[in-house]
C-alpha positions as CSV (number, residue, x, y, z in Angstrom):
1,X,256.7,-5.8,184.0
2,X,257.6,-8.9,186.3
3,X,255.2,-7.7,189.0
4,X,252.7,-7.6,186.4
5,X,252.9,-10.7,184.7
6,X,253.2,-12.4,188.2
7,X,249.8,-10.8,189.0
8,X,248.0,-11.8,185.6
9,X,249.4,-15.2,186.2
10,X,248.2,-15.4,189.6
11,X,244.7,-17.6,190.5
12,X,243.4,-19.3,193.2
13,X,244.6,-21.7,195.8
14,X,246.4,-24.6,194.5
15,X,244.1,-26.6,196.2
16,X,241.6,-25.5,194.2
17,X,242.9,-26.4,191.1
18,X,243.6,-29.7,192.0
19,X,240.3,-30.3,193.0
20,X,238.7,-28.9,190.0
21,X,241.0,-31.0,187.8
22,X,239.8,-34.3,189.9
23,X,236.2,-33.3,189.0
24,X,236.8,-32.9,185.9
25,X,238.9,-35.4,185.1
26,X,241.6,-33.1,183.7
27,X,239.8,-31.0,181.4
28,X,239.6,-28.0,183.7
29,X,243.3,-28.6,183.6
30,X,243.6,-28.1,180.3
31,X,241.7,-24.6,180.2
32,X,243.3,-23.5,182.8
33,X,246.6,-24.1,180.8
34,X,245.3,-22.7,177.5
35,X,244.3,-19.1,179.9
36,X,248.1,-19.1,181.3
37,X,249.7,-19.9,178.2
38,X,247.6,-16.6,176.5
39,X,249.1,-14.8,179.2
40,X,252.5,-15.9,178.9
41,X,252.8,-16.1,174.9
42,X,251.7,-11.8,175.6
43,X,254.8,-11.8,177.1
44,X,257.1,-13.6,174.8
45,X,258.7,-12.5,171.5
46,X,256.7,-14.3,168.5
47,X,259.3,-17.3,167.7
48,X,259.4,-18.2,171.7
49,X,255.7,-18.6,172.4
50,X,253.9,-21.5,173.0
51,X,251.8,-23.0,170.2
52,X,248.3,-23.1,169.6
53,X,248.2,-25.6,168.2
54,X,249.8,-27.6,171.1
55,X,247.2,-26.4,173.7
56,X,244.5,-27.3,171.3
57,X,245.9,-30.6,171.2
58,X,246.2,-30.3,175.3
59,X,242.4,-29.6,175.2
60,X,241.2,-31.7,172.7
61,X,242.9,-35.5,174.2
62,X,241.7,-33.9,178.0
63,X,238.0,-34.8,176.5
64,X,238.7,-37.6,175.1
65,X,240.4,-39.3,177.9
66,X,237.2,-37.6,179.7
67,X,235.1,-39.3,177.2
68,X,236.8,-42.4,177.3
69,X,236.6,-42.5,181.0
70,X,232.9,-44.0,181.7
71,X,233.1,-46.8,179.3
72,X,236.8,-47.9,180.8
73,X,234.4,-49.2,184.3
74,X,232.3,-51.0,182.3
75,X,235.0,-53.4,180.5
76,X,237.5,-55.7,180.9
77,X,241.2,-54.3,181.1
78,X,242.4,-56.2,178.2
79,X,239.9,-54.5,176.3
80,X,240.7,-52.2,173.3
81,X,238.5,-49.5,174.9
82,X,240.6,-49.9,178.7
83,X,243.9,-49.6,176.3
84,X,243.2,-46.6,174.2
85,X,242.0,-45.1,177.8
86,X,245.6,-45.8,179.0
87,X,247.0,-44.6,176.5
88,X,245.1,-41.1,176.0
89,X,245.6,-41.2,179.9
90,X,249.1,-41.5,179.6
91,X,249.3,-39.1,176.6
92,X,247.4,-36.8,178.8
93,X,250.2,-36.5,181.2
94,X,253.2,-36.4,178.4
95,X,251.6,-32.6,177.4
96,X,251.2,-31.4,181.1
97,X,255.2,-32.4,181.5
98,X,255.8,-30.9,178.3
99,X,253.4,-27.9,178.7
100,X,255.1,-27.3,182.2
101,X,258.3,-27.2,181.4
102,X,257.6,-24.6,178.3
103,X,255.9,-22.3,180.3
104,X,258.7,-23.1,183.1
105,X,261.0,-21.8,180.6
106,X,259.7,-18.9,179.4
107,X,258.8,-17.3,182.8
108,X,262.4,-17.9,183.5
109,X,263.4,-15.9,180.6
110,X,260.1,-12.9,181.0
111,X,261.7,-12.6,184.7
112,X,265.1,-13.0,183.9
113,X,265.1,-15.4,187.1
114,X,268.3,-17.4,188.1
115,X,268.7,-20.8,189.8
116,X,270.1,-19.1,192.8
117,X,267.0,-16.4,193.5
118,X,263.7,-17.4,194.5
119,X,262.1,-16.5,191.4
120,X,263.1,-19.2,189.5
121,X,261.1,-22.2,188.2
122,X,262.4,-25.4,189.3
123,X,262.7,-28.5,186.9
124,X,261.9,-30.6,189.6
125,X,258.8,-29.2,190.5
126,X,258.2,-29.2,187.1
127,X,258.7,-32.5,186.4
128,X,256.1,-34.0,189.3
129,X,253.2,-31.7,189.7
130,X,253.4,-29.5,186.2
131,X,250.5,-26.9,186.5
132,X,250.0,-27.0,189.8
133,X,253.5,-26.6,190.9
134,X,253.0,-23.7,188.2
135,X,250.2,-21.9,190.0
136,X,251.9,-22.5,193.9
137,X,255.2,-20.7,192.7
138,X,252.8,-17.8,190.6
139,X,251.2,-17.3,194.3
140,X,254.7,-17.7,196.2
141,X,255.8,-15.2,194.0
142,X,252.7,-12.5,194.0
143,X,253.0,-12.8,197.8
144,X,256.4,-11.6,197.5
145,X,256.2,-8.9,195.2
146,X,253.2,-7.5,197.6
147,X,253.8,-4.0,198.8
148,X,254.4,-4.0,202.4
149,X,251.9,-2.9,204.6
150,X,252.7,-0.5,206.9
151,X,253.7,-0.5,210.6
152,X,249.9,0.5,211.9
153,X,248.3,-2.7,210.1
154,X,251.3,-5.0,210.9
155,X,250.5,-4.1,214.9
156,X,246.2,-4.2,214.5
């Protein structure tokens, strides 16, 4: 079961993600985080899965701080426009704390992980890069539940 949620979980390069969430401005972000969450919440009992509701709300103030982000260039920062932008911004990155750290706590329960093995999700981690520290340890962690290859592809 842990190998298996590991390899649902698992995606692309980090790299990737961030730069499709600079593109974006966030709102690939968010998708990707609704996808993951579906994933984990299969995995959860009913009372400890994320809510819905929570990464509609993730989704939903992604496109607005999207929408909000042409007209913020074209005003003055004092503006009502420039201050709802910052604060949808900073609302923005409240849920991918929050988000992170729930999904941070539920793979640590589906893979019954402690703080002293490496499959554990760290709060620090957590804390600074959310998602994307989410999807490195996912692809630390399918690299090391990869069978081995054998000795004749090891020496090729």
């Amino acid at each position: 079961m842990k190998n298996q949620i590991i390899s649902k979980l698992k995606y692309g390069s980090t790299w990737k993600l961030v730069g499709l969430c600079a593109i974006t401005y966030g709102v690939y972000g968010a998708h990707y985080i609704k996808t993951k969450t579906s994933l984990i919440n299969e995995e959860c009992e009913v009372n400890g899965r994320i809510s819905d509701s929570f990464i509609n709300f993730i989704i939903v103030i992604n496109y607005v701080s999207l929408a909000l982000f042409i007209p913020y260039f074209f005003v003055e920062e004092t503006s009502p426009i420039a201050l709802l932008g910052d604060l949808v911004d900073s609302v923005c990155n409240v849920t991918l704390i929050v988000w992170g750290f729930m999904a941070r706590n539920r793979m640590n329960v589906i893979l019954s992980a402690s703080e002293s093995d490496g499959q554990w999700f760290h709060g620090f981690g957590t804390f600074f890069f959310s998602l994307y520290y989410f999807n490195f340890k996912v692809n630390k962690l399918s690299e090391s539940t990869r069978p081995d290859r054998s000795e004749g592809e090891i020496n090729n």
